[in-house]
C-alpha positions as CSV (number, residue, x, y, z in Angstrom):
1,X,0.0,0.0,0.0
2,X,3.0,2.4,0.6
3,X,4.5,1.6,-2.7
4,X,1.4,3.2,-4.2
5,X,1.6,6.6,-2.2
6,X,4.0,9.5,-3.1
7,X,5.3,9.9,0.2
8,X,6.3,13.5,1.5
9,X,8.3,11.6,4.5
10,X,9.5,8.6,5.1
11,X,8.4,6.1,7.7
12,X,10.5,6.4,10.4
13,X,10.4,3.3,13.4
14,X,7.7,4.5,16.0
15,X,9.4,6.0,18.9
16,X,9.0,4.9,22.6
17,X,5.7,5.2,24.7
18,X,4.6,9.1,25.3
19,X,4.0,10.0,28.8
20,X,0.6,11.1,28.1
21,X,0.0,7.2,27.7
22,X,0.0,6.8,31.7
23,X,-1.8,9.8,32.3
24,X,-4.2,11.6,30.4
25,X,-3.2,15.6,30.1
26,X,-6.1,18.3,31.3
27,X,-6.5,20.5,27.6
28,X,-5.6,24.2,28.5
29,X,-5.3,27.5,27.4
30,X,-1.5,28.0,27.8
31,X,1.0,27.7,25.1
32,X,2.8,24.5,24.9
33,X,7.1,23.6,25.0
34,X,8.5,22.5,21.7
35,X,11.6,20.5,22.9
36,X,14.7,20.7,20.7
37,X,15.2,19.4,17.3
38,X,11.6,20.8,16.4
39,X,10.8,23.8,13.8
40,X,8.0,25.9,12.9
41,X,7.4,25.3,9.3
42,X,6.0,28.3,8.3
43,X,5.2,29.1,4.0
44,X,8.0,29.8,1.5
45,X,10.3,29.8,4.6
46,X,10.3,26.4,4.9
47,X,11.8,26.1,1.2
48,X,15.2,27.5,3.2
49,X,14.8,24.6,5.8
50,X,13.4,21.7,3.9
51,X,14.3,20.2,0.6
52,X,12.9,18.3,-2.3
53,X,9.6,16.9,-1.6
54,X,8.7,18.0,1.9
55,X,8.9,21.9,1.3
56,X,6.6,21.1,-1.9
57,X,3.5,21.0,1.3
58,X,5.2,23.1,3.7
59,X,6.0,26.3,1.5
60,X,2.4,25.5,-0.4
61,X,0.3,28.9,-0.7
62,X,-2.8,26.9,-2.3
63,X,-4.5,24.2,-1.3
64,X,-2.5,20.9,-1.4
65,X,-3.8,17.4,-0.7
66,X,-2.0,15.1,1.7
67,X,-3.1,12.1,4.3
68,X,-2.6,11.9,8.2
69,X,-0.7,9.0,9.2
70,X,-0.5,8.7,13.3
71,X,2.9,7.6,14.1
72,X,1.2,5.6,17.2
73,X,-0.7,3.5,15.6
74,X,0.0,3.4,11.9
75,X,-3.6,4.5,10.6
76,X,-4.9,7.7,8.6
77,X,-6.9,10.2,9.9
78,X,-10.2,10.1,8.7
79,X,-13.3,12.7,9.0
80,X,-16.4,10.5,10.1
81,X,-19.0,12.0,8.1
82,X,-21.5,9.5,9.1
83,X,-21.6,10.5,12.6
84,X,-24.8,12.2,14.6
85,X,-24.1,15.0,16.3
86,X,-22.2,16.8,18.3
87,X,-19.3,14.7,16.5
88,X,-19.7,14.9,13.1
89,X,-17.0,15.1,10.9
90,X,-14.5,14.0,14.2
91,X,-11.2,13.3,12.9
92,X,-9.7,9.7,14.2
93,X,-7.2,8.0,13.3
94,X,-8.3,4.4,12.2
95,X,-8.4,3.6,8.6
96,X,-5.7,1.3,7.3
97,X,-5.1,3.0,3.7
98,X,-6.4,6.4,2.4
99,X,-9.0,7.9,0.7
100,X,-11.2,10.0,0.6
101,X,-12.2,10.6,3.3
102,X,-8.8,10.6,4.5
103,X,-7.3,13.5,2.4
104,X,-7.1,17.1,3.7
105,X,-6.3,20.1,2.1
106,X,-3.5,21.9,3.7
107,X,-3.6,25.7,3.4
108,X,-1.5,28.1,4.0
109,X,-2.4,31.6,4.8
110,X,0.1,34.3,4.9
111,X,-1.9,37.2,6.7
112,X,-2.1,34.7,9.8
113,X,0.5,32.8,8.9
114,X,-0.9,29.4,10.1
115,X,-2.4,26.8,8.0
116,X,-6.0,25.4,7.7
117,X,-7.0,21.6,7.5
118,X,-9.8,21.2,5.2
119,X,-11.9,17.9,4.8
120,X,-12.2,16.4,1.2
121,X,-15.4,14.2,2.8
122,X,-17.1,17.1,3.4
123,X,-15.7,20.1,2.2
124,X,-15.6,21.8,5.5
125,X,-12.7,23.2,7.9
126,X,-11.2,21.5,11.0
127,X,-12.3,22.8,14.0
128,X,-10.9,22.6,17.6
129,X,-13.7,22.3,20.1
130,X,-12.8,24.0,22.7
131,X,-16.4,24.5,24.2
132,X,-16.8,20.3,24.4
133,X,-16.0,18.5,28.0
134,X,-14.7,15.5,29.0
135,X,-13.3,12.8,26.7
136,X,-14.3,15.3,23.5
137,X,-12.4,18.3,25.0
138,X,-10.8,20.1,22.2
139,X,-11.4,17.0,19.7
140,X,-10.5,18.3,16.1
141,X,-13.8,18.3,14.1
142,X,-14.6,18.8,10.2
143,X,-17.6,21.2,10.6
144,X,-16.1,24.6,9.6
145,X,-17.5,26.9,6.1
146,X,-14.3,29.3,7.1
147,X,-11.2,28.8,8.8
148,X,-11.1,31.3,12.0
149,X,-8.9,31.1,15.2
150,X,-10.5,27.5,16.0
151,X,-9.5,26.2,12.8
152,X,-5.5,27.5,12.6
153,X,-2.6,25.4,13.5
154,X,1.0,26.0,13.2
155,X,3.1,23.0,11.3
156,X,6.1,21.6,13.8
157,X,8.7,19.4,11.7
158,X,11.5,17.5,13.5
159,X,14.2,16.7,10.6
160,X,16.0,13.8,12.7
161,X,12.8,12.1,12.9
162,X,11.5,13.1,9.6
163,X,8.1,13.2,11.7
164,X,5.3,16.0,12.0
165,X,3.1,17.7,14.4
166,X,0.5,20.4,14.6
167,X,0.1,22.6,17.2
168,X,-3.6,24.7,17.7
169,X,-3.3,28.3,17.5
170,X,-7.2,28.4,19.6
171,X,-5.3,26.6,22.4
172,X,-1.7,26.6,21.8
173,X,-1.9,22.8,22.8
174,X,-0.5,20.0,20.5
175,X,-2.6,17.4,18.0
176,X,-2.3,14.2,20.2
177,X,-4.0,10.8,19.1
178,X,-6.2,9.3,21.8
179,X,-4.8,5.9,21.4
180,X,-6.4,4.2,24.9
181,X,-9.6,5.8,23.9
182,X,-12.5,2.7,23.2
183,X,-15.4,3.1,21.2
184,X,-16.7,5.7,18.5
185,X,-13.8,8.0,19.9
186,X,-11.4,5.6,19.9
187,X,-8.0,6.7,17.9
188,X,-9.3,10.5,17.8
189,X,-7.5,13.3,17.5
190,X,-7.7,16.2,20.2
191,X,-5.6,19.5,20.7
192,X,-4.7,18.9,24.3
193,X,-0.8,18.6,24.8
194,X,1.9,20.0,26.4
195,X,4.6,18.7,24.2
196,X,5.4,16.5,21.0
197,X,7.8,14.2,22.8
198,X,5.8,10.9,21.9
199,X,4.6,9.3,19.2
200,X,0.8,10.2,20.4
201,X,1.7,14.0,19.1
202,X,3.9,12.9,15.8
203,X,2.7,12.0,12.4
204,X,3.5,11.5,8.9
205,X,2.4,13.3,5.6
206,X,1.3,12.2,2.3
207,X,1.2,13.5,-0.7
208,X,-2.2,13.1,-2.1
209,X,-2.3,15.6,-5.2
């Protein structure tokens, strides 16, 4: 299945178990810590910082296509469509290869200067919802006609690791996949940590154009 993707970055062995696997991080307000070895890819800039393939997404001023792969777990994010509300359009990380409604348009936006996630499923923006409790605090959601402050993240890339990470501009908390989650939520992604030290916070692009 690989073979048949134009990958963006290569598939790196998954790193050791995050911290936020034995316990579970409250979502906040407050920016997070990028350890070392991280950078903020950020337009055209990233041309200077990245080479070849990967600054084709990173320094992208139009829409381009790419897939979600968690780093945890080995699945694509996926916006579930199908779901009743309050969660549809939830993005979880669960489907094996990738498709449609596993492909995202990444945007770039220079007056911000943060990119936008847009679903191809459903042709609507990803949203962090803040205003949800519990176990859906801050869960990233396809549900957006425009991309505001909920739906702007900044683009991390760590070049040792050739791995990526999105960071929410609403909360200033990292994309982490909720890999002990069970049920309809299980494998979901939320904005709700501190740091991108694990592979719960990491993930690979795709090039899907």
């Amino acid at each position: 299945m690989r073979r048949t993707l134009v990958v963006l970055v290569s598939l790196c062995s998954a790193l050791g178990l995050s911290a936020l696997e034995t316990a579970a991080a409250q979502p906040g307000s407050s920016p997070a810590a990028v350890p070392g070895g991280w950078q903020e890819v950020q337009g055209a800039e990233a041309a200077g910082a990245l080479d070849g393939a990967r600054a084709r997404v990173a320094a992208a001023d139009a829409a381009e296509p790419v897939a979600i792969q968690s780093v945890r777990n080995d699945r694509f994010a996926t916006a579930e469509v199908n779901y009743s509300a309050p969660h549809t359009g939830v993005l979880r990380a669960r489907s094996a290869r990738p498709g449609g409604w596993e492909t995202f348009d990444l945007i770039w936006d220079e007056g911000t200067e943060t990119y936008a996630l847009k679903s191809k499923a459903n042709n609507r923006f990803v949203a962090v919802e803040r205003n949800f409790t519990g176990k859906s605090a801050n869960v990233l959601r396809a549900r957006s006609t425009t991309a505001g402050a909920w739906e702007r993240f900044s683009l991390w890339y760590n070049e040792d690791l050739d791995r990526w990470a999105f960071q929410s501009e609403l909360n200033g908390r990292f994309v982490a996949m909720e890999n002990n989650y069970t049920g309809s939520l299980q494998y979901v992604l939320r904005a709700r940590s501190e740091t991108v030290n694990g592979g719960w916070e990491q993930f690979h692009l795709y090039d899907r154009s």
